[in-house]
C-alpha positions, 0 to 999 in steps of 0.5 A: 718856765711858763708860755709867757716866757718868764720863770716862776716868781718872775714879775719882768713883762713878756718878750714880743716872741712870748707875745705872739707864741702864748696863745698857742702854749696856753692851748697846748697846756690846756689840752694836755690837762684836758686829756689828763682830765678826761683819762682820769675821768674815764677810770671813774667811769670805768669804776663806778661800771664795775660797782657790784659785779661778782667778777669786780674784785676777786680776794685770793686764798692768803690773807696777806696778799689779800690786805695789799690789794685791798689797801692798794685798791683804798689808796688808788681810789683816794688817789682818783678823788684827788687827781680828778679836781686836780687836773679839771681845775688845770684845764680851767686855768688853761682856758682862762689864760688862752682867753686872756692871751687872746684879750687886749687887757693883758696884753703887755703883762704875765698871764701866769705863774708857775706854782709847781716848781720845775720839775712839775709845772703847775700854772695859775694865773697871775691875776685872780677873779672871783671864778678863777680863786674859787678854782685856784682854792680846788687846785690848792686843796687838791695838789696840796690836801689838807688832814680833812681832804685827805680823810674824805679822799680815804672814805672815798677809797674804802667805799668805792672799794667795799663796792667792788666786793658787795657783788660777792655778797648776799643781796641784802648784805649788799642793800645794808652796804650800800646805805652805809657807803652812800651815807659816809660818801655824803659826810665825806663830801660835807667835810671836804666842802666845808673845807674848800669854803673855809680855804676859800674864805681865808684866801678871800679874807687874805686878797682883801687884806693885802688890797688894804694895804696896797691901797694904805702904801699907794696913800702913804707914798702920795701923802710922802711925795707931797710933803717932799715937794712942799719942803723941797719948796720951802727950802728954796723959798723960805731956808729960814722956815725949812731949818726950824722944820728941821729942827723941830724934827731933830727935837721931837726924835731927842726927846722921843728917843731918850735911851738912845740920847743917852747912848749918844753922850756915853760915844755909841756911834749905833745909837747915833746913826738910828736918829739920823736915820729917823730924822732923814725919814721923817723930812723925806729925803729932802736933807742928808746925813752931813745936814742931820748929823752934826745938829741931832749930836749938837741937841742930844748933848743941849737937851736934858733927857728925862730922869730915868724913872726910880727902881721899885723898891724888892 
């Protein structure tokens, strides 16, 4: 459930008492995400604190104990470089739905939709700006990593662990160490960017796209609706005239469609309803399947296909 009352992949308008109580579940989601954010926030800081003291990490006696702490350490770090933007990029979303549950733009539609599931209720929102996709390709690459978020979340985890070891070693090891960190933090950062610039270029390339063709479908159905009411028109005007469009629609489809002529004649009753449906289509509506049936049977049996064509010779 999201605060505007609907389940995700829900499109039905709000209730009134969604209305009124969705400012206050957006605000109560953002802060939630905003106290996540903070506490994920303050275990960076926390960390980066602890960079080159000589107490940070201490390693034990037993090698093998010393590999899982050290692997827990990598993967806790990865863990923090994913969770950070992760839970930020949550309690963007939320300011942006509390602004737009308190707007009059939005005021009788979804604000949201529910990305994450039941069991992990992620909200986005259901109406993208060029700020709010941005954010929404960050929180796409952060709960769900690609192969090269993933690897730069690691190089995180490795570096800032090897960091809370170079207290322990000489001065000058720490110096080269450091260089080699910062280094492989800066490509890390690279590959992750680039990454989020690609995704976000996709998903830019994908919203055009399917604008393109709500705005071709919006022209298609005006162009049908038109040419619906012209041959309504006519076919009380004029019934002559609507009959031989209708004729000239049944020819087109006998000639076009030669298999399935031949089909008919051989008793195919499949081959038969594909013409009458196509005709149907084509006189949008405006004639039905008792009109169509007997005329598209009459012209595939007084229409000659055209020969099939020889078969090459082996």
């Amino acid at each position: 459930m999201t605060p505007d009352g609907a389940r995700s992949g829900s499109t039905a308008p709000p209730s009134r008492a969604a209305l009124a109580w969705r400012p206050l579940g957006y605000a109560l989601f953002t802060l939630a995400w905003g106290i996540i954010a903070l506490s994920v926030a303050a275990l960076w800081a926390l960390c980066l604190t602890q960079l080159g003291s000589p107490s940070a990490l201490t390693l034990e006696a037993d090698p093998g104990g010393n590999v899982l702490v050290l692997a827990l350490f990598v993967l806790m770090f990865a863990f923090l470089a994913l969770a950070l933007p992760a839970t930020l990029s949550e309690a963007v979303f939320g300011l942006i739905l509390v602004a737009r549950a308190l707007g009059p733009l939005d005021r009788d539609r979804a604000l949201s939709v529910n990305v994450g599931g039941a069991r992990r209720p992620l909200l986005a929102p259901a109406r993208h700006t060029a700020f709010s996709r941005a954010v929404y390709t960050v929180f796409d690459l952060s709960w769900t990593p690609s192969l090269r978020v993933a690897l730069a979340a690691l190089v995180y985890g490795v570096c800032f662990t090897g960091g809370l070891l170079a207290g322990q070693a000489p001065p000058a090891v720490a110096i080269g160490y450091a260089v080699l960190a910062l280094t492989a933090l800066v490509f890390a950062t690279r590959m992750a960017v680039r990454e989020v610039r690609a995704r976000h270029s996709r998903s830019v390339e994908d919203d055009g796209r399917a604008a393109r063709s709500a705005q071709r479908a919006a022209r298609n159905a005006r162009k049908r609706e038109a040419r619906r009411v012209e041959l309504l028109g006519l076919r009380v005007t004029n019934p002559d005239a609507f009959a031989a469009a209708l004729l000239v629609e049944v020819d087109k489809e006998v000639v076009k469609r030669v298999h399935h002529v031949r089909r008919i004649r051989r008793g195919e009753k499949p081959a038969l309803d594909i013409l009458v449906g196509n005709v149907i289509h084509f006189m949008v509506g405006t004639v039905d399947d008792t009109e169509v049936r007997p005329l598209v049977l009459r012209r595939a049996r007084e229409i000659d296909p055209a020969p099939r064509p020889p078969r090459a010779a082996k």
